[in-house]
N, C-alpha and C positions, 0 to 999 in steps of 0.2 A: 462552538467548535468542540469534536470529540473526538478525540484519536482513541483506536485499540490495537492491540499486537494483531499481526494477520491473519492469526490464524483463531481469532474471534470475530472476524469481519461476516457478515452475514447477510444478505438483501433486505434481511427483513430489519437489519441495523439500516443499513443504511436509506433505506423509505422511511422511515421512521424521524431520523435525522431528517431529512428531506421537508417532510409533513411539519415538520417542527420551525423550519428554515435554521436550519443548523449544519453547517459543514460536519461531512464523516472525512474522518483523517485515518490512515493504516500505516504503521511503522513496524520491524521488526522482520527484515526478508534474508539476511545474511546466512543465515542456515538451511535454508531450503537447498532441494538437490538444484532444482530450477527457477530462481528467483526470478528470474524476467519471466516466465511466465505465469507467474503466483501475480506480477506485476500489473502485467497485461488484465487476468482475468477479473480482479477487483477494479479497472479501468473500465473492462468492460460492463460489470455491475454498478457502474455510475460512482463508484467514489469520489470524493472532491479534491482527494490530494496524496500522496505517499510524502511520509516525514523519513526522514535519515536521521537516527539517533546517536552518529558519532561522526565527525566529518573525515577523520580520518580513513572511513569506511568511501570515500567521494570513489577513491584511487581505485576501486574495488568494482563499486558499481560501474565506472566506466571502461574500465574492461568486462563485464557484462555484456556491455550494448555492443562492444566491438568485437567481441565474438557472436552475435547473433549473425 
């Protein structure tokens, strides 16, 4: 497993991880103007998981969802 901030995430990170059999992890979305969609688009480049790096931030990201 390898987690990086999101906005080091790269396709070519994550084939790579893949090729390796190693989970790519991306943490790090709270400051984006649009985070659910920074979310969405490293979902859709196959990532293996988004990590939340402070739980406190839960309360945050679910009003994300509920405003989409």
């Amino acid at each position: 497993m390898i987690s990086l901030r999101s906005n080091l995430i790269t396709s070519d990170f994550i084939d790579s991880c893949h090729k390796n059999n190693i989970l790519a992890l991306s943490w790090d979305f709270i400051n984006y103007e649009n985070p659910i969609k920074e979310i969405k688009s490293l979902i859709k480049k196959d990532i293996d998981g988004i990590l939340f790096d402070d739980f406190k931030n839960i309360r945050i990201i679910k009003n994300w969802v509920n405003e989409q």
